[in-house]
N, C-alpha and C positions, 0 to 999 in steps of 0.2 A: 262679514262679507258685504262687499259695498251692490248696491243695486246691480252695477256693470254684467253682474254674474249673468242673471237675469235678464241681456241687456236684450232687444229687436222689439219689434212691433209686439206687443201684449194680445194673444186671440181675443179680443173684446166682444165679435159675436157668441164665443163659448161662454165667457162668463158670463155676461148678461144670461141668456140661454140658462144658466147653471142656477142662475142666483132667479129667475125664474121660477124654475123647478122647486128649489129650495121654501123660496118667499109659498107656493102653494102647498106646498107638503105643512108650512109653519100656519097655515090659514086652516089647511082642512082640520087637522091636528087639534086646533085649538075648538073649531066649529064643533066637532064631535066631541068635545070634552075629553082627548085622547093627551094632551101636552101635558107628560107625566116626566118624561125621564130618569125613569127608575133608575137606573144606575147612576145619574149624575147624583140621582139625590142619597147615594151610596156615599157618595166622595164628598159633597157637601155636609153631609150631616156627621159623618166621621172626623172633615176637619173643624166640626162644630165641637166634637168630641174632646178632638183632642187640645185646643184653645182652653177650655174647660177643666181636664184633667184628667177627663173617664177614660174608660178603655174604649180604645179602638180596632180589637181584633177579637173575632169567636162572638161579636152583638151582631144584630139582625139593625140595620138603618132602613128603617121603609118597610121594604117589603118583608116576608120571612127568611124568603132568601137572599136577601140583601147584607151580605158581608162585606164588610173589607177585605182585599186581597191582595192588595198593591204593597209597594213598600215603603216604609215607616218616611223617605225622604221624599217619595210620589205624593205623601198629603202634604207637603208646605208647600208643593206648584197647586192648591186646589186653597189653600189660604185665602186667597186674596177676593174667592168669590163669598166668603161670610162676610166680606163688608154690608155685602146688598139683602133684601130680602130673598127666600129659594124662589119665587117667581121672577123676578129680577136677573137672581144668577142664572137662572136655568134659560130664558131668554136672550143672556151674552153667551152662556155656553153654546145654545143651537146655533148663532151665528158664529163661533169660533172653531163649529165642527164643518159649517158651511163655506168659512171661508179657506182652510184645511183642504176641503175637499176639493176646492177650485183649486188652490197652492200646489199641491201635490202632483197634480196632470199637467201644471204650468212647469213645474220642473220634471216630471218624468216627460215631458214633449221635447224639451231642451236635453234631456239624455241623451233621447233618439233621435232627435236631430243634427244634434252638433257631435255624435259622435259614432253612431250605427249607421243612420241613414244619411251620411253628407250630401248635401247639392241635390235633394231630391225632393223635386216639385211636389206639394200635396195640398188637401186642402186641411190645412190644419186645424180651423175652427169646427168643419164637420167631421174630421176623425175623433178632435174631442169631448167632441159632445156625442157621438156614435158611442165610446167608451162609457161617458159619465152613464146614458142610458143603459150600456151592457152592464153596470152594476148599480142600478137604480134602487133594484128591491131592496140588494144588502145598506145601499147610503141610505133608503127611508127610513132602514130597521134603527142604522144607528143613530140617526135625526132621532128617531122614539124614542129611543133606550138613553142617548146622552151618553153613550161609550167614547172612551178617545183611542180606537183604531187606525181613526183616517190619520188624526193628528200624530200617532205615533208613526204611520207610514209618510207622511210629509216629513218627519225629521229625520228619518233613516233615509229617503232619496235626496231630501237635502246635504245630510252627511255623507251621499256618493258622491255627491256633485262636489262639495267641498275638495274631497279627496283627491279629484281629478286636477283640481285647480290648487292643488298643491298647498292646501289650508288645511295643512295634517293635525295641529292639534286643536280645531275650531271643530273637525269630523270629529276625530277622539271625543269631544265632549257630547255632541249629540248624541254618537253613538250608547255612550258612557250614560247618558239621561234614558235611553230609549231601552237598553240593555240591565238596567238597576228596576226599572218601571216595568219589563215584562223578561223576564230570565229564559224566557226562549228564546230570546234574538239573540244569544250568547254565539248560536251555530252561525250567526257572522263573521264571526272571530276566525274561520277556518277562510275563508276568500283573504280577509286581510294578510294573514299569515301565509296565505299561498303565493301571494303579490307582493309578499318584502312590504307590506305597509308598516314600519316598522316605528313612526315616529305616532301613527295612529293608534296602533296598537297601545302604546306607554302612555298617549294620551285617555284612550279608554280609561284603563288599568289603574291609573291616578285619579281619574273623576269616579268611577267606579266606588272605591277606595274613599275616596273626599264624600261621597252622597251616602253611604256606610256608616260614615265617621259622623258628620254634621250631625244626626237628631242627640249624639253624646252632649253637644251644647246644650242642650236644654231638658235632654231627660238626665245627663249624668252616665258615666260610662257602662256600669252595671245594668244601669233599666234600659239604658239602648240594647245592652248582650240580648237580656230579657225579649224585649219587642223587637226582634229580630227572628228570634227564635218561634216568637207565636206567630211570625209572618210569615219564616219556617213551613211551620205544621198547618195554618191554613191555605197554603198555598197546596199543599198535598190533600189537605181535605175535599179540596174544590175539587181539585183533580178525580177522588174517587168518588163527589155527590153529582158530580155534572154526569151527562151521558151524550155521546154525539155517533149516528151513524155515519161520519164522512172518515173519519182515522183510517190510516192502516189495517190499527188490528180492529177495526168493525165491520170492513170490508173483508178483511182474510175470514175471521169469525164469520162471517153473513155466506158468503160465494167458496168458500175453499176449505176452511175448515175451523172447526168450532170452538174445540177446546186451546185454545192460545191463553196464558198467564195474564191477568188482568193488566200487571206490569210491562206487558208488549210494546207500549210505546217509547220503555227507553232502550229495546230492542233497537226496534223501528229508527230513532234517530244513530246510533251506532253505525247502524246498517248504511243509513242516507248518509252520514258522515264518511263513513270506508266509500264509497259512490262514487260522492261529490272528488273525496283525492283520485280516484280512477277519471271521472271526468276531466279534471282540470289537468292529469298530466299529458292525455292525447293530446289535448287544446292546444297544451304549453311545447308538444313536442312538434304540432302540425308548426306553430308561428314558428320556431327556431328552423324549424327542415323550409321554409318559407325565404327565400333571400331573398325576397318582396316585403319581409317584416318588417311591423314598424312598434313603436310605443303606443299608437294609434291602437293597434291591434288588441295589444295589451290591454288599454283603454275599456276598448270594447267588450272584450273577456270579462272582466273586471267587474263593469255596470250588470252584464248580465247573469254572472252568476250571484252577484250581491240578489236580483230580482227574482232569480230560482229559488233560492234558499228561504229566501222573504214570501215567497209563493207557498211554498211545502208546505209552513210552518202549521195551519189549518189543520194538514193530514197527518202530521206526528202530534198533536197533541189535543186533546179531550180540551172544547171548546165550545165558543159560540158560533153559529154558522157566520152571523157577521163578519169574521175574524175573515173569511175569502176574501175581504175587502183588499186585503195585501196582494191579492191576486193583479190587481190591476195593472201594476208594469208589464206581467207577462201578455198583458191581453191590449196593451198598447202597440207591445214590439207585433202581434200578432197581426193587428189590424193593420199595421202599418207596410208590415208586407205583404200581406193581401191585397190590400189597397195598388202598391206598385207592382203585384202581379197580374191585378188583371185577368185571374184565372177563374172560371167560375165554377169550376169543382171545390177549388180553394175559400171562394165563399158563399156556398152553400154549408160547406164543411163548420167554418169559421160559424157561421148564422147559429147550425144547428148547439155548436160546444156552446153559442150564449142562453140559447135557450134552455138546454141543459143546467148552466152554469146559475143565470140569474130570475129561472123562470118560475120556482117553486114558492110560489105565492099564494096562500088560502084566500086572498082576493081577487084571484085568478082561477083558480085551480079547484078552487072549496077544500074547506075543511078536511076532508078524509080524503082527496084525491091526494090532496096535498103533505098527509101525511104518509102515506105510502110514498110519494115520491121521493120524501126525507129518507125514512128505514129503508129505500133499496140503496144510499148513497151516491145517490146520482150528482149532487153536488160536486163530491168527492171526488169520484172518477173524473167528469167533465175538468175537474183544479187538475187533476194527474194527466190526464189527454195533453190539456195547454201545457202542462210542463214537458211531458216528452217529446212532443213538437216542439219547441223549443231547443229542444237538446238534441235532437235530431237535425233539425235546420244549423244550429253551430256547427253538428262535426262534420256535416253535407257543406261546409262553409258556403251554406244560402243565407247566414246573417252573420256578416253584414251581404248584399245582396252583391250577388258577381257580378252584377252589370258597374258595380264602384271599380270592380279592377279593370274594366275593359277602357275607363273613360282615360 
């Protein structure tokens, strides 16, 4: 994709601003003897592993809880930081989550702009830097930890934007990278499918398939089966040593009722999955009954249910709270019509879901405030609020905003 994509004035007061925050979060970080990275140092020391020839799945890297979890082709993109020492990598890594983080609002801003909000005067340096601050906590957790959250949501908005711009199998591969890397984005695959993306699709399905097949080069076809299979079963493992009160079933468990199947969450995505097609066919039957419809339309439908699904994904599955990070497109389109509304029920409302959303901070909050406000799932709920305003404002067709159809 040539720059052109990307092309207008760059917010350059946001970045600065961004890379501000960041350059202090890397200062204090280091001041307090905090710049640890445990998780990068998960990926680093596994692809040390595996260079080597040891195992890389079911060892403890670093911490005790520091497993490998990713998949067998996800450690050859962490290769290239054994060149350096871990103080070194971990260094290029925090700048590659920082720059990530700026990339990602550069292109979900060009979503919303060139295709939800057209011709709509805003200030776009201080909406994006309003954003970056609504999810400040979750970006510092992941600056600590060295997770590639943001980076994985920069290549899935990148891969909408491709999509739109008719770079069907450049998105395929993203998608295809981001999708082998974390096997819950798979629930993408139902928007593209809904939208005839059909050359994306085969493009996925083929790099998919190719990032599967590659570690055969070098382990041999048998010991790939192998290390598949324990990538397999530690993926499930996580699944039942992690514990998160934002899920579905911790919130139905907690408020509604208790005894649910610990297996609830592949409930729970079925469920959202049956949803999402009841969603998408009102949508698809509002644009058709519409002789005002455009591709445009389509367009738009498109972006935003990619950034629903990418939103959920937190509350169907047993996680890190960081993982809300994906949250951020929903909480762009939000601001962004709050902003042109002008309403100040509307942002007081909007204030309180961030405070909610990004506020549960034991450096804020202390310690035990702060952990009560985790177990009531207030995270959770504030991620489901933004989601079904959202879905409420599409079928209200308030986004894109009515005042587009009057001009």
């Amino acid at each position: 994709m040539k720059f052109q994509t990307l092309k207008g004035q760059l917010p350059y007061k946001f970045i600065i601003t961004a890379l501000i925050i960041c350059g202090a979060i890397f200062t204090i970080e280091n001041i307090n003897g905090r710049f640890w990275l445990n998780d990068f140092k998960v990926y680093y020391l596994a692809a040390k592993a595996l260079l080597n020839g040891d195992p890389i799945y079911g060892v403890s890297f670093g911490l005790k809880s520091g497993l490998y979890k990713y998949s067998p082709y996800s450690l050859f993109l962490f290769l290239p930081y054994t060149i350096f020492s871990y103080k070194i990598a971990s260094i290029l890594h925090f700048l590659i989550i920082t720059f990530s983080a700026i990339a990602s609002l550069i292109v979900i801003k060009k979503l919303i702009t060139d295709y939800i909000f057209i011709s709509q005067k805003v200030k776009e340096n201080l909406l994006l830097v309003i954003v970056f601050i609504c999810a400040i906590n979750h970006i510092t957790r992941e600056l600590h930890l060295g997770n590639i959250n943001i980076i994985i949501l920069l290549l899935t908005t990148l891969a909408v934007l491709l999509m739109l711009k008719d770079r069907q199998i450049f998105a395929g591969i993203l998608f295809g990278i981001v999708m082998v890397t974390k096997p819950y984005f798979l629930i993408l695959i139902l928007p593209l499918l809904a939208y005839k993306k059909r050359d994306t699709v085969i493009s996925l399905i083929l790099s998919i398939l190719f990032f599967i097949l590659l570690p055969a080069l070098f382990f041999g076809v048998t010991e790939n089966i192998a290390i598949h299979k324990e990538w397999f079963r530690e993926l499930m493992a996580h699944s039942s040593a992690l514990e998160s009160f934002q899920t579905f079933g911790s919130l139905i468990r907690r408020y509604i009722y208790h005894d649910i199947p610990e297996n609830f969450h592949f409930y729970a995505i079925a469920v959202v999955s049956l949803l999402y097609i009841l969603y998408f066919r009102i949508k698809n039957r509002q644009v058709t009954n519409d002789n005002n419809s455009s591709s445009q339309k389509r367009k738009i439908n498109l972006i935003v249910d990619c950034f629903l699904l990418i939103a959920i994904i937190p509350n169907l599955i047993i996680t890190d709270d960081q993982h809300f990070l994906l949250s951020i497109p929903i909480i762009a389109i939000l601001l962004w019509y709050v902003y042109l509304k002008k309403n100040y029920f509307l942002i007081g409302g909007f204030v309180l879901l961030m405070i909610c959303y990004g506020g549960d901070s034991p450096d804020i909050l202390g310690s035990q405030l702060s952990r009560q406000v985790e177990n009531m799932g207030i995270l959770g709920i504030s991620n489901l609020i933004m989601i079904a305003a959202v879905i409420f404002l599409t079928l209200r067709k308030e986004i894109p905003l009515n005042i587009l159809d009057k001009k």
